[in-house]
ROVOSE-172883 format. One line per field, with one value per residue (C-alpha): z, y, x; residue number from 0. Coordinates in Angstrom, 1 decimal. Each point is the difference from the previous one (the first is absolute). Layout:
N
Z	(Z,...)
Y	(Y,...)
X	(X,...)
k	(NUM,...)
// end
This chain:
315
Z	(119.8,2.2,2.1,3.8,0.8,-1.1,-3.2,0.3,-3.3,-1.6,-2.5,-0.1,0.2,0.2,3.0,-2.0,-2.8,1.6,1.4,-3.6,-1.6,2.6,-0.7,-3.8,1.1,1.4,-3.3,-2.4,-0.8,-2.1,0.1,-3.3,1.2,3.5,-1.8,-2.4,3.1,1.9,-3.0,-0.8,3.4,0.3,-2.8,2.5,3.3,0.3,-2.0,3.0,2.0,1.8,3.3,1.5,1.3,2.7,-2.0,2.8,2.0,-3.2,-1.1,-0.5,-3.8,-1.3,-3.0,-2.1,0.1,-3.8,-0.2,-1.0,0.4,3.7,1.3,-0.7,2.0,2.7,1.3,-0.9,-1.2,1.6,1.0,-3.0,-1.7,3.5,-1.7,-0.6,3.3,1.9,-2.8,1.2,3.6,-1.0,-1.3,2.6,1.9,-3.1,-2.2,0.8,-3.7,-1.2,-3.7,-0.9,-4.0,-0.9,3.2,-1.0,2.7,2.4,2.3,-0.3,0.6,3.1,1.2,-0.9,1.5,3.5,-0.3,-2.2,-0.1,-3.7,-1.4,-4.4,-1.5,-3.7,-1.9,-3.1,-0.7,1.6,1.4,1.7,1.0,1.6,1.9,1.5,0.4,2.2,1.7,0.6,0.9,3.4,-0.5,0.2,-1.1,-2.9,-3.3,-3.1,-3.8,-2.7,-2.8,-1.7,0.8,-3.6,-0.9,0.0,1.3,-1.2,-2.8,-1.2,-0.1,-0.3,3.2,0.2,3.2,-1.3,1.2,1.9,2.1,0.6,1.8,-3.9,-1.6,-1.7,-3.0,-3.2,-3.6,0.1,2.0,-0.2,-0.3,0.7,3.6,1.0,1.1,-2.2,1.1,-1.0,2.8,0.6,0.7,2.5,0.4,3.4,-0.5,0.5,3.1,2.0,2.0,-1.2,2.4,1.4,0.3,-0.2,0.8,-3.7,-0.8,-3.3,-1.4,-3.7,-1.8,-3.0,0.3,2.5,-2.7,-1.0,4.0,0.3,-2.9,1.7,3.1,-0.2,2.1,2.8,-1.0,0.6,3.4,1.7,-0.5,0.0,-1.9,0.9,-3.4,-1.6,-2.6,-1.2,0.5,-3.9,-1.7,-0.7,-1.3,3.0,-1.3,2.8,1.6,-3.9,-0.4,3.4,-0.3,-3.8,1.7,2.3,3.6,1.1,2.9,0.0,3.3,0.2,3.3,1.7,3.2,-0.8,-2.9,-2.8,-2.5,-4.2,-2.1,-3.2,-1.6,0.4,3.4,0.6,-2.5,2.6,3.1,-2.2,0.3,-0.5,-3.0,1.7,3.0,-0.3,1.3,2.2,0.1,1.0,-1.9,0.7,-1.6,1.3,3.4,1.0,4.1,0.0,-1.6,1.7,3.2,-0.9,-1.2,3.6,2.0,-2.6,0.3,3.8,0.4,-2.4,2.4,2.9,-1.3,-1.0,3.6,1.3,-2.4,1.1,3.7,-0.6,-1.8,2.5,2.1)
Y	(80.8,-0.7,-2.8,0.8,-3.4,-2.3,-2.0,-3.7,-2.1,-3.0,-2.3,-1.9,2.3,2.6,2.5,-0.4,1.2,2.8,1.1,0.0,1.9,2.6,0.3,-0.1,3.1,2.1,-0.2,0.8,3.0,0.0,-1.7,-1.8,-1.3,-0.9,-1.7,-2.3,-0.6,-1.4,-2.4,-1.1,-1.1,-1.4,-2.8,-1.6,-0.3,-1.9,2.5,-0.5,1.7,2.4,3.1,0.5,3.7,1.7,2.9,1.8,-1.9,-1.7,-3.6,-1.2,1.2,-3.0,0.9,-2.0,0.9,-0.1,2.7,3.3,1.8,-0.6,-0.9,3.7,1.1,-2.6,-0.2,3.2,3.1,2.3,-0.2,-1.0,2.5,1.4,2.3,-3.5,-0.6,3.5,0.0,-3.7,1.6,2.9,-2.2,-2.9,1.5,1.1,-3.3,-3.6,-0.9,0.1,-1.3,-0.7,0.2,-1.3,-1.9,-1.3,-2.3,1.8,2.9,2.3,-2.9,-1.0,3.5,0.3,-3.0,1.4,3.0,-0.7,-3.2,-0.4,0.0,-1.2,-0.9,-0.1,-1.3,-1.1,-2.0,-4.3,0.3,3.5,-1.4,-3.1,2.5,2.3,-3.4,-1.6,4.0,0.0,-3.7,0.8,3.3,-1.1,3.4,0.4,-1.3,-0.4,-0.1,-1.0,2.4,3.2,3.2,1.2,2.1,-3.1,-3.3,-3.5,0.8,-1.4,1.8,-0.9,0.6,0.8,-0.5,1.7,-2.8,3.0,1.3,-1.3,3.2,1.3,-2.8,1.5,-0.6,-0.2,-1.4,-1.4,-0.7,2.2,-2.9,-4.1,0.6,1.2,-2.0,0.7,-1.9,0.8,1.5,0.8,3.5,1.2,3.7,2.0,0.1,-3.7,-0.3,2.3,-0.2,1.9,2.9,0.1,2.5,-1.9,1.4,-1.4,0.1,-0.4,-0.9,-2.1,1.2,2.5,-1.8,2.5,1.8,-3.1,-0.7,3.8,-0.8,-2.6,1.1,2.5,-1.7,-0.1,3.7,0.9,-2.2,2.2,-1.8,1.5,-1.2,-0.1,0.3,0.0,2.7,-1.9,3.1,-1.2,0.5,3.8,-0.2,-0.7,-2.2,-1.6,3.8,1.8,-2.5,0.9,3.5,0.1,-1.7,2.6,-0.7,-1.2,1.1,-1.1,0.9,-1.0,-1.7,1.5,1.1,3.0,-1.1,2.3,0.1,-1.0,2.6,-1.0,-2.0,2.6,0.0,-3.9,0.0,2.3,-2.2,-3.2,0.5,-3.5,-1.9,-3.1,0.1,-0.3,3.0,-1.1,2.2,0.4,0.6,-0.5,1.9,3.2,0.4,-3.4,-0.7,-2.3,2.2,2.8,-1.9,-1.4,3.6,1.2,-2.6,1.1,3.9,-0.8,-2.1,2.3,3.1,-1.7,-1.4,3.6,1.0,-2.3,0.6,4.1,-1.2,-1.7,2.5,3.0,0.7)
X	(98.9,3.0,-1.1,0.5,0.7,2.6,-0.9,-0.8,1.3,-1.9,1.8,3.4,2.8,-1.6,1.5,3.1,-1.9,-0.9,3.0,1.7,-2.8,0.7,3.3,-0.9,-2.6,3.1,1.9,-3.2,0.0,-3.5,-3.2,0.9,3.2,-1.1,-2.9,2.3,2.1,-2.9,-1.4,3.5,0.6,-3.1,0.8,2.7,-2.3,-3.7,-2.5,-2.4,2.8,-2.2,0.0,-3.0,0.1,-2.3,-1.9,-1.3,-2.5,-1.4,0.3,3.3,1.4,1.7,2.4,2.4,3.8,-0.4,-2.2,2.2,-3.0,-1.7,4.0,1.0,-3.2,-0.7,3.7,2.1,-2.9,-1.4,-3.6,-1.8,-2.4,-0.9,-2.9,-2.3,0.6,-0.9,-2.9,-1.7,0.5,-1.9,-3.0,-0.4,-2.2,-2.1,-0.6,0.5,1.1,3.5,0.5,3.5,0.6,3.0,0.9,3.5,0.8,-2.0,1.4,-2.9,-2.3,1.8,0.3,-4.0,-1.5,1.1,-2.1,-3.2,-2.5,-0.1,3.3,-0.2,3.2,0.3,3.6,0.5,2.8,0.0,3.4,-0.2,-3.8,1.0,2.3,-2.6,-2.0,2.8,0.0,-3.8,-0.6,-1.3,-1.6,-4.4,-0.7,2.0,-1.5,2.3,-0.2,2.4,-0.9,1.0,-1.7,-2.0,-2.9,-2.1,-0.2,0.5,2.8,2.4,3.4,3.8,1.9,4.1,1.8,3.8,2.7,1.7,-3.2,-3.3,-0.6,-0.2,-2.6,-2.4,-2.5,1.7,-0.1,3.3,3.0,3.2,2.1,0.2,0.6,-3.5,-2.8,-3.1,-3.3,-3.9,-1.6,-4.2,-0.7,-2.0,-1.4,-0.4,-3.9,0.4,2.2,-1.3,-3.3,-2.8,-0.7,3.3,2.1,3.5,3.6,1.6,4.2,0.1,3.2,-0.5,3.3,-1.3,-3.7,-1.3,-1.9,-1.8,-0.7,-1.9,-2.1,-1.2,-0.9,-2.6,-2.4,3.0,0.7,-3.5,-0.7,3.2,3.0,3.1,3.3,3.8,1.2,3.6,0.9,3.6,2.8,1.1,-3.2,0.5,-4.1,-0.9,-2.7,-2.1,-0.4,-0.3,-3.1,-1.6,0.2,-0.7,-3.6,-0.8,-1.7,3.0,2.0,3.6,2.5,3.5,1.1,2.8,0.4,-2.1,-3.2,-0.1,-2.7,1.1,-2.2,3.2,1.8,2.8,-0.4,0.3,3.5,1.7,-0.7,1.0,3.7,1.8,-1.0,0.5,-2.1,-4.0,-1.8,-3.4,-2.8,-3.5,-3.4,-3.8,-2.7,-0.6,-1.7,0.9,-0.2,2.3,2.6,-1.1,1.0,3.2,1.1,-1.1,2.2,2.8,0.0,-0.5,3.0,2.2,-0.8,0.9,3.2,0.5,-0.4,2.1,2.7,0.0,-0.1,3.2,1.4,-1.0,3.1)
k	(0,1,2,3,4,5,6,7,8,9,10,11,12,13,14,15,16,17,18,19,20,21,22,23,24,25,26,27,28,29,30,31,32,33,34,35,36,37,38,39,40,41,42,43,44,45,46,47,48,49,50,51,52,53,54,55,56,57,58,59,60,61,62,63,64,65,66,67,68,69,70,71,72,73,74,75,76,77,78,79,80,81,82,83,84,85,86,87,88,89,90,91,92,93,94,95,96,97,98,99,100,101,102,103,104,105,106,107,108,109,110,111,112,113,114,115,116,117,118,119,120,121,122,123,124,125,126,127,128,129,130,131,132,133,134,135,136,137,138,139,140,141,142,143,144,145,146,147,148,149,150,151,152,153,154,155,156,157,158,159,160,161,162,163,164,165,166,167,168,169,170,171,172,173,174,175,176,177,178,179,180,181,182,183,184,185,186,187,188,189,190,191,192,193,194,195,196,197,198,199,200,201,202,203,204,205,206,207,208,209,210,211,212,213,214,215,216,217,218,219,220,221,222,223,224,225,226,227,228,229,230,231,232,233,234,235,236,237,238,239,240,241,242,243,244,245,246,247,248,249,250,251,252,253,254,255,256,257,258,259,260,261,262,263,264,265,266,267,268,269,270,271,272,273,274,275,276,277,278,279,280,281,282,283,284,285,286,287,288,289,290,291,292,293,294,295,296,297,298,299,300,301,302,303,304,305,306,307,308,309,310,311,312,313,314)
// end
């Protein structure tokens, strides 16, 4: 995500802001620490303190200098989760519907609402909504909800948003301590969001609810969409991916540079090496189009990268 042009800064104070939380990011030496260091500083500057980074041609990604999270990404990372990106590439040209679940504060919608015409956002928790509302505010095409991804619609569910990352809220009982924000939350299921007859491009990121998203999605299943989906590197179960395949008639590819089919559990535990990082991959129900196309426009592009690659290296 490393913005090719310089950042512009909103908010009193808060260049200076910036330039401290840099030199902060220099002396962090994990995302836990850099994180603390980035709330902690926030409490001394305005908390509207904000650097609006260029994302690639999309709409302008405004983030907080708060936020340990999108900071670490938008201003020092390396290009974030660039397998979502080479996937929505892949399936422009194939559907105009791109359904964001789990929108955050919206990079994915951003990025999405440059290539397709029907771009639904979907995020759960009012602070980190009014974010990707403040993100989205002059997007026509992009239609949002507040609500939590479920099985079924029109529930009603408790909501945490952990005090140290609202990149981790997620459906829960109860809150793992006094710190986190708990709220009651509708649900909403795919079957509902998505148009009836459309084959939709979905991301699907809902924080250990993804199982409760497939079941209710059938229809969207069955009308050709096809799911970006995150298997968490510290679930050793792999649950979302153990549920799909315990179904059968599903086909599920990692995305790396070069697709490769999941036929096991087994097989998905060796690619899922850090137990911090979430893992995306794709599914649709077997003899999908759309995913049949995207795979295409990713086995082509991984063969010529190959070539290029042995060009270089020819003497």
């Amino acid at each position: 995500m490393n913005q090719k042009r310089k950042p512009a800064f909103a908010g009193r104070g808060a260049h200076l802001q910036y330039r401290v939380l840099m030199a902060l990011f220099r002396l962090a030496m994990t995302r836990g620490l850099y994180g603390r260091f980035a709330r902690g500083l926030g409490r001394f500057f305005d908390p509207e303190n904000a650097v609006i980074v260029d994302i690639g041609g999309a709409a302008p990604f405004r983030v907080r200098l708060a936020d340990g999270y999108w900071t670490r990404f938008a201003l020092r990372g390396p290009p974030y989760e660039p397998e979502i990106a080479r996937v929505m590439a892949a399936a422009e040209p194939h559907t105009d519907c791109f359904v964001d679940l789990g929108a955050n504060t919206g990079f994915w919608t951003l990025k999405a609402a440059k290539l397709f015409q029907r771009v639904i956002a979907v995020e759960a928790g009012k602070k980190t909504f009014r974010r990707l509302q403040e993100n989205t505010d002059c997007l026509a095409r992009v239609a949002l909800h507040r609500a939590a991804v479920h099985a079924c619609s029109r529930r009603q569910l408790r909501f945490v948003t952990p005090e140290l990352s609202h990149a981790s809220a997620r459906l829960s009982e109860e809150a793992k301590d006094g710190t986190d924000r708990s709220e009651i939350v509708e649900t909403v299921s795919v079957d509902d969001l998505v148009p009836e007859g459309t084959a939709a491009l979905i991301k699907l990121d809902v924080e250990g609810a993804e199982v409760a998203a497939f079941d209710g999605a059938a229809r969207a299943f069955a009308d050709g969409a096809v799911f970006i989906y995150e298997d968490h590197g510290g679930d050793p179960t792999c649950e979302p991916s153990a549920w799909l395949l315990s179904r059968g008639g599903f086909r599920l590819w990692s995305i790396g540079k070069t697709p490769m089919e999941i036929t096991s559990t087994a097989q998905l535990r060796t690619l899922k090496k850090d137990p911090y990082k979430g893992y995306n991959f794709l599914v649709a129900q077997d003899g999908t189009p759309l995913l049949s196309a995207i795979l295409d426009s990713l086995q082509s592009a991984g063969r010529e990268a190959n070539s290029e690659d042995q060009f270089r290296e020819d003497p």
